[in-house]
TORKE-837634 format. One record per residue (C-alpha): x, y, z; residue in one letter; chain; residue number from 1. Coordinates in nm, 4 decimals. Example, Ala and Ser with C-alpha at 12.3 -4.5 7.8 and 13.67 -1.06 7.14 Angstrom:
residues 2
> px, py, pz, type, mol, seq
> 1.2300, -0.4500, 0.7800, a, A, 1
> 1.3670, -0.1060, 0.7140, s, A, 2
END
This chain:
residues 204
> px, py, pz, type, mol, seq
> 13.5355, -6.0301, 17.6128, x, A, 1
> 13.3427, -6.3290, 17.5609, x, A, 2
> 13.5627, -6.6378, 17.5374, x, A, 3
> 13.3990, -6.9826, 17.3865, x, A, 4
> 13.5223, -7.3508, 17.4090, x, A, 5
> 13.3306, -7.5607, 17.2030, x, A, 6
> 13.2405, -7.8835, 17.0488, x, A, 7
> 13.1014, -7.8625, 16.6757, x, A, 8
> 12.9196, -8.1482, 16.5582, x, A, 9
> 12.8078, -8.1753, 16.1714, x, A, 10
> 12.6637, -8.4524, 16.0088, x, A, 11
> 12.4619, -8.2850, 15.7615, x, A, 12
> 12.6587, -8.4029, 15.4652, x, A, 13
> 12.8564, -8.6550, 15.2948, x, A, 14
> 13.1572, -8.5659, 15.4890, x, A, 15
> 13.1015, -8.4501, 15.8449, x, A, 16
> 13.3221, -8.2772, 16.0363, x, A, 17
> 13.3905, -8.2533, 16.4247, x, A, 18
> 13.5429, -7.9115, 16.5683, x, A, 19
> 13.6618, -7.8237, 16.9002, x, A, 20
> 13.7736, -7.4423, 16.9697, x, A, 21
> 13.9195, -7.5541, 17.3555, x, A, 22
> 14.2699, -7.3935, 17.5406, x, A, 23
> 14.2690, -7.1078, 17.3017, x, A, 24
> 14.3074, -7.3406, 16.9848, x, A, 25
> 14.1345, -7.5241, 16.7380, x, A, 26
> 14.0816, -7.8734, 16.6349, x, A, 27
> 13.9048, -8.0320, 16.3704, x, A, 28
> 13.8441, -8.3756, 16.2376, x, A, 29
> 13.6465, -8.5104, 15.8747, x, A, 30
> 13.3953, -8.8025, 15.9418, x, A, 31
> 13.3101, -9.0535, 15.7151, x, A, 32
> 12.9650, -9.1202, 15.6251, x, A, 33
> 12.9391, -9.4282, 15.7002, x, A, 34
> 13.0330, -9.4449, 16.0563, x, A, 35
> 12.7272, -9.1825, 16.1564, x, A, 36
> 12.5602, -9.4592, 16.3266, x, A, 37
> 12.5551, -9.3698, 16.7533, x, A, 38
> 12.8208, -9.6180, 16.8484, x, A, 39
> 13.0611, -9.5808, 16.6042, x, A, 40
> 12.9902, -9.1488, 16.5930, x, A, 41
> 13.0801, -9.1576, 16.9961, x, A, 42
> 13.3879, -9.3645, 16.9199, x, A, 43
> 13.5232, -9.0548, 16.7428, x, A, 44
> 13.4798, -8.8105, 16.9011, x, A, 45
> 13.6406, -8.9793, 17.2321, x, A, 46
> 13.9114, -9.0995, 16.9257, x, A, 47
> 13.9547, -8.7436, 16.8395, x, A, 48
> 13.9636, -8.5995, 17.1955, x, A, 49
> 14.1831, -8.8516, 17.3009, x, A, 50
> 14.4566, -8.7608, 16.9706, x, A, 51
> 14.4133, -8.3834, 17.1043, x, A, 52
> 14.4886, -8.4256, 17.4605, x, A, 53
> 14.0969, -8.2900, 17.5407, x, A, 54
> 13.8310, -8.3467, 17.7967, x, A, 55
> 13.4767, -8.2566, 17.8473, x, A, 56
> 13.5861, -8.0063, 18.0622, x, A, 57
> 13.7901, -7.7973, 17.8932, x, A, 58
> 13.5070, -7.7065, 17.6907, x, A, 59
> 13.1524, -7.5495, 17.7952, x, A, 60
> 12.8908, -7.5788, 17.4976, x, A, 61
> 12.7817, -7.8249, 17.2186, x, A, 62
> 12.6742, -7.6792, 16.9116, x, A, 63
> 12.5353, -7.9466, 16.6724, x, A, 64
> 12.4127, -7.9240, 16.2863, x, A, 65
> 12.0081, -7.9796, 16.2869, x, A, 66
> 12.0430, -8.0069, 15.9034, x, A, 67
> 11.8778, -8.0187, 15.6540, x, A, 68
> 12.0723, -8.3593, 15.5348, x, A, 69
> 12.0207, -8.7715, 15.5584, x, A, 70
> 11.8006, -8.7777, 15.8550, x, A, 71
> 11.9412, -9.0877, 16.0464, x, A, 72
> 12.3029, -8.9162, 16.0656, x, A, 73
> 12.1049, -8.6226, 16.1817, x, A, 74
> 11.9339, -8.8103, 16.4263, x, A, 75
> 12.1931, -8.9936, 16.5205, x, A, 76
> 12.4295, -8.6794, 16.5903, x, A, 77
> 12.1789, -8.5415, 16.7779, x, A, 78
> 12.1390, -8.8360, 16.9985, x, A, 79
> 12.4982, -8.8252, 17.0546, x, A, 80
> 12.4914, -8.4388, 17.1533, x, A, 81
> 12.2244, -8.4681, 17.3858, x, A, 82
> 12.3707, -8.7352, 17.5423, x, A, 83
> 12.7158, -8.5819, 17.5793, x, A, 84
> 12.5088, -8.2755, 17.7405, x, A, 85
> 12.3186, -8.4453, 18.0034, x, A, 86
> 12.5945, -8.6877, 18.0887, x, A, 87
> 12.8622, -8.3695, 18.1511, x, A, 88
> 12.6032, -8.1387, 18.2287, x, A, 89
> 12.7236, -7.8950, 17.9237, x, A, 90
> 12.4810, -7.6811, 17.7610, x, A, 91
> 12.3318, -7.7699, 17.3905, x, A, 92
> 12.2862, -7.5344, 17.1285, x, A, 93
> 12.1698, -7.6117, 16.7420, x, A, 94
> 12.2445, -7.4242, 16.4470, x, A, 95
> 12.1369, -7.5768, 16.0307, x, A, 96
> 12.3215, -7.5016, 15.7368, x, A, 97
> 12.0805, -7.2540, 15.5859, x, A, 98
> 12.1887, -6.9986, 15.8853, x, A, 99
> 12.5555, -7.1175, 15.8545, x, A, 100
> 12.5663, -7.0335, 15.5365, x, A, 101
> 12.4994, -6.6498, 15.5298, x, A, 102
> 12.6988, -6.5999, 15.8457, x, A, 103
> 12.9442, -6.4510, 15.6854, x, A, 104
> 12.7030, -6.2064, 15.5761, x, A, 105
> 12.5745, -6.0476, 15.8904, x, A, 106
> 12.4531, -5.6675, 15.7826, x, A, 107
> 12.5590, -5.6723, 15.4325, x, A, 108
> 12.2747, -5.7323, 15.2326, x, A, 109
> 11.8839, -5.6658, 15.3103, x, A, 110
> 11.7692, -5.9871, 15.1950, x, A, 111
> 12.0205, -6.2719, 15.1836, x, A, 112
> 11.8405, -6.6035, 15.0179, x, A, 113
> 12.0510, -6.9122, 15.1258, x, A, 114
> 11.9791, -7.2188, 14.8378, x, A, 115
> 12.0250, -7.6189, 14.8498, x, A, 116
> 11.9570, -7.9274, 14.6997, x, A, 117
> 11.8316, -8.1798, 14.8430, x, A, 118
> 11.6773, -8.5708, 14.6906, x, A, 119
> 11.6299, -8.3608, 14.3581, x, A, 120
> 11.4957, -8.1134, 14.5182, x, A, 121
> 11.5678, -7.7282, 14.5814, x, A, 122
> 11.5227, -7.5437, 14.9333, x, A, 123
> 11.5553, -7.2039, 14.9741, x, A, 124
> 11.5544, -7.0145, 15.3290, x, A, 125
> 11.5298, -6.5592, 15.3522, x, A, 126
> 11.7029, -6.3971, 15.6240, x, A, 127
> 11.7582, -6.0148, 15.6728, x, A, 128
> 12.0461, -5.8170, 15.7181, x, A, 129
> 12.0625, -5.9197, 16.0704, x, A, 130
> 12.0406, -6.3141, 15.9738, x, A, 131
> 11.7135, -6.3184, 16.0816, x, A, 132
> 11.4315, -6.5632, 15.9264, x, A, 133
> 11.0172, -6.5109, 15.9862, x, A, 134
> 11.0131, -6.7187, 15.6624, x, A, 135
> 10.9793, -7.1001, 15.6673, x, A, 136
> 11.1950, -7.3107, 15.4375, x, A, 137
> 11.0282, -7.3559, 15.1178, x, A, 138
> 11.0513, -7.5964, 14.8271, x, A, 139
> 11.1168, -7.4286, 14.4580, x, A, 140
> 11.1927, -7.5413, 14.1490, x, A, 141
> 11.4938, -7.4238, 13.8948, x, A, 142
> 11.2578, -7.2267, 13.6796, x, A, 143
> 11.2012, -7.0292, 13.9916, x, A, 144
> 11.5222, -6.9807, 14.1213, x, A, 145
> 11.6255, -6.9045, 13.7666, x, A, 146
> 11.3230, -6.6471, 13.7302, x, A, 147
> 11.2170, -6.4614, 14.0642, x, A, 148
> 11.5816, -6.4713, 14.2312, x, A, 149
> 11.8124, -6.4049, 13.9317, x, A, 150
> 11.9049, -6.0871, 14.0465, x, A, 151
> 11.8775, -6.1604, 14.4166, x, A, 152
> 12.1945, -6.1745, 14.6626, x, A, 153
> 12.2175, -6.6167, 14.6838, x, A, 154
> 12.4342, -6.8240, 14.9096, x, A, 155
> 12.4803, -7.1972, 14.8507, x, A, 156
> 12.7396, -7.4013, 14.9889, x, A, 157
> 13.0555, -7.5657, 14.8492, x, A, 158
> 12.9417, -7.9273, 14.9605, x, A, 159
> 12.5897, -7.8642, 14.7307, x, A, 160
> 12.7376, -7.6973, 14.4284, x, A, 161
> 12.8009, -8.0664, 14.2362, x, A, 162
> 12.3974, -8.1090, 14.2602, x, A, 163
> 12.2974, -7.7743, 14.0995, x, A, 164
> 12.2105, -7.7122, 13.7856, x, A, 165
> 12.4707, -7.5375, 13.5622, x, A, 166
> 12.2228, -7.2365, 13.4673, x, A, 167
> 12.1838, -7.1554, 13.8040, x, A, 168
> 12.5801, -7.1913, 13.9157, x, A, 169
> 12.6116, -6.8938, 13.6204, x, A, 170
> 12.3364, -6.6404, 13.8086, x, A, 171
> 12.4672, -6.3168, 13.9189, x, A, 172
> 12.4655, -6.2395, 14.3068, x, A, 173
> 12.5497, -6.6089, 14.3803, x, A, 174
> 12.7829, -6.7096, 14.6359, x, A, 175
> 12.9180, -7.0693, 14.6830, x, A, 176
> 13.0661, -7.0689, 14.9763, x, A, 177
> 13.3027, -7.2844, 15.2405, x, A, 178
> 13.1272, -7.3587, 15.5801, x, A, 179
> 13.3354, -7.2395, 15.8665, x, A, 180
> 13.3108, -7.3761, 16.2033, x, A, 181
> 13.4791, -7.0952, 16.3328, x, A, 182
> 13.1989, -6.8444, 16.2198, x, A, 183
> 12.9282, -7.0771, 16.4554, x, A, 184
> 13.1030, -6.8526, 16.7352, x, A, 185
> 12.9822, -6.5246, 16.5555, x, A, 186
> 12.6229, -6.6848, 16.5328, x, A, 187
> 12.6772, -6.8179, 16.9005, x, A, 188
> 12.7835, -6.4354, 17.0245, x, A, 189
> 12.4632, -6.2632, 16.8280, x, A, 190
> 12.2381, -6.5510, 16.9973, x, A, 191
> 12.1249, -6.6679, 16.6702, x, A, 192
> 12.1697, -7.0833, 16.7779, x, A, 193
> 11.8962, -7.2495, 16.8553, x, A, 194
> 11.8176, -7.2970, 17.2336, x, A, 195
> 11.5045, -7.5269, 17.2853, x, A, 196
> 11.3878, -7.7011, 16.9858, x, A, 197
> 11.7058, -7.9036, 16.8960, x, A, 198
> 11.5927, -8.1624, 16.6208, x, A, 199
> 11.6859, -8.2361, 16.2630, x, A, 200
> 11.5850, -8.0136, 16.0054, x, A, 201
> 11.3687, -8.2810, 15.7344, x, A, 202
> 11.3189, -8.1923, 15.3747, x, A, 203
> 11.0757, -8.4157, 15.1967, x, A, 204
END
């Protein structure tokens, strides 16, 4: 059996979250927005190991939220995970909400089409039963969503549902659901994290 220890690092959204899974428990810890800059990020997370009695060593990987979101906390998040991975010599994985989403998911449905908003905007990612994409992130509008994926199986997540539109929140086959840093292990065990190109997910 596989066993993980890992620090989660999200600042995709309005309210981020840090996650440790470390000495066969969990910790977790909400960020505020505002403190996303580098210094104040890395003040944190030494804040939060610090509260839990961790270390660097006690855990092994860093998986860290590529997006989509505000792209300076992105950035800056990233920054801070790379750093923390060179420094201690722990490997760095990436993952973006659009995967996290459907994880949940795995081998349920054929086509799973995972939504959000973003600066007025909607985004919508395809992955397969096995949470696979070949499909590149695409911008649509609510006619469309409304039209050509009424009927299809749709994931958004809690954190996006105040942005949507009301006639799509009453579509059949949608899902609004909570993001789980526990379920990045699943992702993490199926080697769906990115390995190599770790950098923020941008939506124009």
């Amino acid at each position: 059996m596989v066993i993980m220890n890992f620090l989660s690092i999200d600042c995709s959204t309005d309210i981020g979250s840090l996650f440790v899974k470390a000495k066969n428990k969990t910790f977790s810890k909400i960020l505020q927005s505002d403190k996303y800059n580098n210094d104040l990020l890395m003040k944190q997370i030494l804040d939060f190991f610090t509260e839990n009695d961790l270390s660097f060593d006690n855990i092994s990987e860093i998986l860290v939220n590529q997006g989509p979101g505000n792209f300076s906390a992105l950035r800056s998040s990233l920054a801070i995970a790379k750093g923390i991975s060179v420094a201690k010599k722990i490997k760095l994985l990436g993952y973006d909400t659009f995967l996290w989403s459907c994880s949940k998911f795995f081998n349920k449905h054929d086509a799973i089409y995972s939504i959000t908003k973003h600066k007025e905007k909607y985004f919508v990612k395809k992955f397969n039963n096995k949470l696979i994409s070949n499909k590149k992130t695409t911008e649509i509008t609510k006619e469309e969503i409304i039209k050509k994926y009424k009927n299809n199986f749709k994931v958004i997540t809690k954190e996006v549902k105040k942005y949507f539109d009301e006639e799509i929140l009453k579509l059949n086959n949608l899902n609004i659901v909570t993001l789980d840093h526990n379920e990045l292990e699943f992702l993490r065990l199926r080697d769906l994290l990115e390995k190599s190109l770790i950098r923020p997910i941008y939506l124009s």
